[in-house]
Each structure stands twice: as structure tokens, then as C-alpha cells.
C-alpha positions in Angstrom: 0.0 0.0 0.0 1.2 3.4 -0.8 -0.1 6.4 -1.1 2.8 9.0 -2.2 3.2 12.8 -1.8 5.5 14.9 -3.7 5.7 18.3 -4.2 7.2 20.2 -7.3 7.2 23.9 -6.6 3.6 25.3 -5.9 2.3 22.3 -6.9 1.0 19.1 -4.7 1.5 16.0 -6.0 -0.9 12.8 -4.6 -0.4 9.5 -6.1 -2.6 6.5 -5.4 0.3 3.3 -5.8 -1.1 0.0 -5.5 -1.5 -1.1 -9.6 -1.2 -4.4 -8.2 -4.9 -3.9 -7.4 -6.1 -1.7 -9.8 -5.1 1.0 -7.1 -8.3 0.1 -5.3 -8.4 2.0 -1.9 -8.4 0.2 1.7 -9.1 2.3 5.1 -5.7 2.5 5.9 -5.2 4.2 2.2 -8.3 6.5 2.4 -6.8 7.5 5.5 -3.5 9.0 4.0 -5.4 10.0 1.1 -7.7 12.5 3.3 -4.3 13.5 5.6 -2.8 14.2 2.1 -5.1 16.7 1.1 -6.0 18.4 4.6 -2.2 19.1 4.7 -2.0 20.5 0.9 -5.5 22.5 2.1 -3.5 24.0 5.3 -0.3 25.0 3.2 0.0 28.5 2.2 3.0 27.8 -0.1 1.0 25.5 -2.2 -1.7 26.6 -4.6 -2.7 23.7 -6.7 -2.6 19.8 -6.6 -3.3 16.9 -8.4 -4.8 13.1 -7.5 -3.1 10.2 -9.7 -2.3 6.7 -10.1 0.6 5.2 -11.8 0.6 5.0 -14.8 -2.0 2.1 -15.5 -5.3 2.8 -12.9 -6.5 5.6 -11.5 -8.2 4.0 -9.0 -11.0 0.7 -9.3 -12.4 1.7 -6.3 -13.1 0.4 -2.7 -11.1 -2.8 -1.8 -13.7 -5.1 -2.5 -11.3 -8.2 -1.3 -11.1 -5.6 2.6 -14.9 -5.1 2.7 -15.6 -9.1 1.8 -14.3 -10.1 5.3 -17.1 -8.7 6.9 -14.5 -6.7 9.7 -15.1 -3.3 8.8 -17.2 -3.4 11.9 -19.3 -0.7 13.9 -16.5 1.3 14.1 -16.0 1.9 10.5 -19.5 2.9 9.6 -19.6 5.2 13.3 -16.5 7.1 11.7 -18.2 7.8 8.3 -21.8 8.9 9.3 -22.7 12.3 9.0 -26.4 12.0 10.8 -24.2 14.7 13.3 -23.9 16.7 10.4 -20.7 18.3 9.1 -19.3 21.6 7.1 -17.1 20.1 5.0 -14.1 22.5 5.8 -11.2 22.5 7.1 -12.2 23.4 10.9 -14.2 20.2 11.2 -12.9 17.6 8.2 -14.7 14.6 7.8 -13.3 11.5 5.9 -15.3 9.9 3.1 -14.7 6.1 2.6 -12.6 7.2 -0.4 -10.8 9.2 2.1 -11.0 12.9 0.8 -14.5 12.7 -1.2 -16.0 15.4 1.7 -13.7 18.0 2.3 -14.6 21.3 0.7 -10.9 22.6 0.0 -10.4 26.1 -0.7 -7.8 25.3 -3.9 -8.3 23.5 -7.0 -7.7 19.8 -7.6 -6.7 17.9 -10.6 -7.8 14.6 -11.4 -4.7 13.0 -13.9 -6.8 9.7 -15.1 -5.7 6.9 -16.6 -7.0 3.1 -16.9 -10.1 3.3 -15.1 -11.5 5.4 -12.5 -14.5 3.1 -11.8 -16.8 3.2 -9.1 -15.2 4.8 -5.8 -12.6 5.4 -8.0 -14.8 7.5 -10.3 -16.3 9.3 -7.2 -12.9 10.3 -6.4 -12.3 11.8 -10.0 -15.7 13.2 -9.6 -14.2 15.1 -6.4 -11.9 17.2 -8.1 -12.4 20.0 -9.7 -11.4 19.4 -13.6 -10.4 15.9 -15.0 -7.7 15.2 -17.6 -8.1 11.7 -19.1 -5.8 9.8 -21.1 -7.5 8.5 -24.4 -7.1 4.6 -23.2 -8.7 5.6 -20.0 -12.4 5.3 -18.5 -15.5 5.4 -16.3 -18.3 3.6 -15.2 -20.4 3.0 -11.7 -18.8 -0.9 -12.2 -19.7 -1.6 -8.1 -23.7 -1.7 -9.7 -22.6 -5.4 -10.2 -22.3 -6.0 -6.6 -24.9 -4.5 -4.7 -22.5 -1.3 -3.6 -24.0 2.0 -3.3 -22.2 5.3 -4.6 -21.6 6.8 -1.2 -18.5 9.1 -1.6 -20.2 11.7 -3.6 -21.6 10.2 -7.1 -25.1 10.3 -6.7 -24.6 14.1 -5.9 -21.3 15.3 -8.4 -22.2 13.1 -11.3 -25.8 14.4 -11.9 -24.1 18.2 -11.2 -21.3 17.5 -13.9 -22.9 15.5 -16.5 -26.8 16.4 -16.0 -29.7 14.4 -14.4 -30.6 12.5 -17.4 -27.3 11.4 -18.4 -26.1 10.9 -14.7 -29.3 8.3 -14.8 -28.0 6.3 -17.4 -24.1 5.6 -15.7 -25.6 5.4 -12.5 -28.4 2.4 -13.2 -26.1 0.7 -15.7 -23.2 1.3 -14.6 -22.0 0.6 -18.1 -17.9 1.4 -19.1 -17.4 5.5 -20.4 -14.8 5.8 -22.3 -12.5 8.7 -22.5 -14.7 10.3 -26.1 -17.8 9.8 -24.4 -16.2 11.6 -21.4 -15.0 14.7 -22.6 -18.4 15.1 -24.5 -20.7 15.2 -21.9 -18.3 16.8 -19.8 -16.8 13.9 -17.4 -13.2 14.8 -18.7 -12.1 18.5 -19.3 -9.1 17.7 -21.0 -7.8 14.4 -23.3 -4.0 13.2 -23.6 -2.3 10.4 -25.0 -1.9 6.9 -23.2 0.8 7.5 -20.5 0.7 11.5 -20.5 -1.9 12.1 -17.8 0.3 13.5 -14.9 2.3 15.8 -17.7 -0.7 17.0 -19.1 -2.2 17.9 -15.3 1.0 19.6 -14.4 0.9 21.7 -17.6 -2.7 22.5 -16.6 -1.7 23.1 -13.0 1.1 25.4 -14.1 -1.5 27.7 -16.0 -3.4 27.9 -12.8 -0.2 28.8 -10.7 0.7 32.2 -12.7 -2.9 33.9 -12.0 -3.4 35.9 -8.9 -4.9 32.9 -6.5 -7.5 35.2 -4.5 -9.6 36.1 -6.8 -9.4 32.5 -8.5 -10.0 30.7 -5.7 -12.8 33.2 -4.5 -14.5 32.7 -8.7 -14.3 28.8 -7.8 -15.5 29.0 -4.1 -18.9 31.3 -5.7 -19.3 28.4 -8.1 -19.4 25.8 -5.5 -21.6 26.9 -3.3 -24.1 28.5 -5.7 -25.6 24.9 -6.0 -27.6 25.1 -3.2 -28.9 28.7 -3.0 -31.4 30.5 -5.4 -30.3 32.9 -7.9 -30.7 36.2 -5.3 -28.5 34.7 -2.2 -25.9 33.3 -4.5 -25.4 36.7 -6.1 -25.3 38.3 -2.7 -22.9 35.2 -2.1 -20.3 36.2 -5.1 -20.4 39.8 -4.9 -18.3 39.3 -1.4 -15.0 38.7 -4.2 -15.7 42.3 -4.7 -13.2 42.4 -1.7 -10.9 40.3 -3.5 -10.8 42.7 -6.2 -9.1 45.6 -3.5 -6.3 43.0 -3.2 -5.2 41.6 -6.3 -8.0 43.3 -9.2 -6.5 46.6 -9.0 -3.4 45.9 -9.0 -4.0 43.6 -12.2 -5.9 46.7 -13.7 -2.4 49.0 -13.9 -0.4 45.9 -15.4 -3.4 46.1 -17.9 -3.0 49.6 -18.2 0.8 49.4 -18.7 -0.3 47.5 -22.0 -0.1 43.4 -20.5 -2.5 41.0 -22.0 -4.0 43.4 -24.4 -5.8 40.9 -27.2 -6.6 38.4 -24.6 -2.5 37.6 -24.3 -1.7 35.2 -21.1 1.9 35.6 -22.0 2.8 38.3 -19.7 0.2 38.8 -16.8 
């Protein structure tokens, strides 16, 4: 079992290692996973990261072979329930059985996919924010086989993501989605070639690195929580960034006015 965190520059690195098993997840790896991303959450030097696999899986999942002895016990399902309720954030984190699947993080996370990212696997690609894919890789709800419910998030980020109707056909037939089928109904954001999924997410993270990280992060909190408000609250909601804009937006106006970016240019910002 290993779960592996590296860090190159400003970004966060976490890579799921088990291909031996299809990089399915056990406790003891959802653990690390959700202390993986807690820490990159509470690091002010970092600003972006990404979840992979090796090269080969993404993830199949929840260790089938762990919850087939029956001794996940009392315990295990007392850890996970949220009839207490819970925020989400960082003051009170609360683990999903895919480890990180119910933190609310406050910077953007990259999903670098290839092989499949099938059931809690797919709920953990699901979780991040954006998804690059190689073209060999794929979805699918693939624990509708076995009686095993979609309980790290699917159910709720799938139907968000993809629509109701279309979330309503992966979820009841949990039928295989490849990487085409993906990008067009918006599973995937980006598509690579087979083996280039962690190069393409850095180069994506490295785009998100150069912009000023207030008001980016302030555009993607809005977004989220806009899902469960009505139009009026949600705009009261994102017109708080107008405070961002004291921070970083005027600043950015003058290096616009000193003739940066003029044409839409990302060059020099």
C-alpha cells in the first residue's frame, strides 16, 4: 500500500500506488489520502494539486477483497456517518470512505486519469475539480454489479457534472465510459495520449499557478456553493469577491494599463 506525496514547486503532487490492485483504496489508504489533502489545504506555499495513479489505474475503487471479510465493523461505519452533520471545511474535516471525497478545499484539484477510475474510483475523479483523461482511459459506476452504493459523492457530483438524465444512465447501468464519451458530456475537461496524464495535469496546473490565487479561488469558491442557494442569495454570495478585487483586481488593472495582456495575451500577466 502506498499512497505518495511529492511536491514540485507550488504544486502538490498525490499519487494513489497500489496497480497491483487496480489502485483500489483500503481504510488505511483512504486514510492518507484524506491527511494528504488536509495538509496541501493547510499549506499556504502551495496553490494547486493533483490526485493520480501510476501510470495504468487511476483507482477501481473500494477494496472489495477488505470489505468481503465482513470486519469493517461498527467502528467503520460510526467514523463515516454524518447523521451529526458536518461543514465540510477545514475546521471540522470529515473522511469519506474514499478518504478525501467530503472536504470542501479552498484550492483546486486535478484529477490525472488513466485506466479506469471506476466506481469509488470514479467518485474520487468526480471530487476534483477538472479531470484530464488519457484517451485509453475510462469510467463507469462498475460496483452496480455487486450491490455497492455510490456513497462518496456520485449520486450528488455526477448528476451536477454531467446532467440528471445522463447521470441516470451511468448510475443504473453502470455501463464502461470511455474517454470520447467523457470529454463530450463533460466527465473529462481535458484528453491526452496513453501515459501523458500527470504531464498533461501539471501543464494545466502550471497555468493555474501564474494567476493571482484570490480572486481565483474566491470565482471557484462562488461556483461551488451556488448549488444550493437560489439565484438572489448566491449573487449576494459572489459579490463578497468584490473584496478580493481591493487585493489583487486593482493591481492587475495597472499591469493592464501598462499595455499586459491586451488581445486576450496570457503571456505576460
Amino acid at each position: 500500500m502506498s499512497i505518495r506525496v511529492e511536491k514540485q514547486d507550488e504544486i502538490t503532487i498525490v499519487t494513489i500506488d497500489r496497480l497491483e490492485a487496480r489502485n483500489a483504496v483500503n481504510p488505511e489508504m483512504a486514510d492518507a489520502l484524506f491527511r494528504a489533502f488536509v495538509d496541501f489545504d493547510r499549506d499556504e506555499s502551495q496553490k494547486v494539486a493533483i490526485l493520480t495513479g501510476v501510470t495504468g489505474a487511476f483507482s477501481a475503487g473500494f477494496d472489495l477483497k477488505a470489505a468481503a471479510t465482513g470486519d469493517l465493523g461498527a467502528n467503520w461505519y460510526a467514523e463515516h456517518d454524518l447523521d451529526a452533520g458536518f461543514d465540510g471545511k477545514d475546521d471540522r474535516p470529515r473522511k469519506g470512505p474514499m478518504g478525501p471525497t467530503r472536504l470542501t478545499l479552498t484550492k483546486p484539484v486535478i484529477g490525472a486519469i488513466s485506466g479506469p477510475a471506476v466506481a469509488g474510483g470514479m467518485e474520487l475523479a468526480l471530487w476534483c475539480d477538472v479531470r484530464v483523461m488519457e484517451r485509453s482511459a475510462y469510467m463507469g459506476v462498475y460496483c452496480r454489479r455487486w450491490g455497492v452504493p455510490l456513497i462518496d459523492g456520485g449520486t450528488v457530483r455526477l448528476p451536477r457534472i454531467v446532467g440528471h438524465g445522463r447521470a441516470m444512465d451511468l448510475i443504473l447501468t453502470g455501463r464502461k465510459v470511455d474517454a470520447d464519451e467523457c470529454l463530450a458530456i463533460g466527465l473529462a475537461n481535458r484528453l491526452c495520449d496513453h501515459g501523458k496524464a500527470l504531464e498533461s495535469a501539471l501543464e494545466f496546473a502550471r497555468e493555474l499557478t501564474r494567476f493571482p490565487q484570490g480572486c481565483m479561488n474566491a470565482d471557484r469558491a462562488s461556483a461551488i456553493r451556488q448549488w444550493s442557494l437560489d439565484i438572489e442569495p448566491a449573487l449576494v454570495g459572489e459579490w463578497k469577491s468584490a473584496d478580493v478585487f481591493n487585493k489583487e483586481g486593482v493591481a492587475g488593472a495597472a499591469r493592464f494599463s501598462a499595455g499586459k495582456g491586451r488581445g486576450g495575451d496570457f503571456g505576460e500577466i
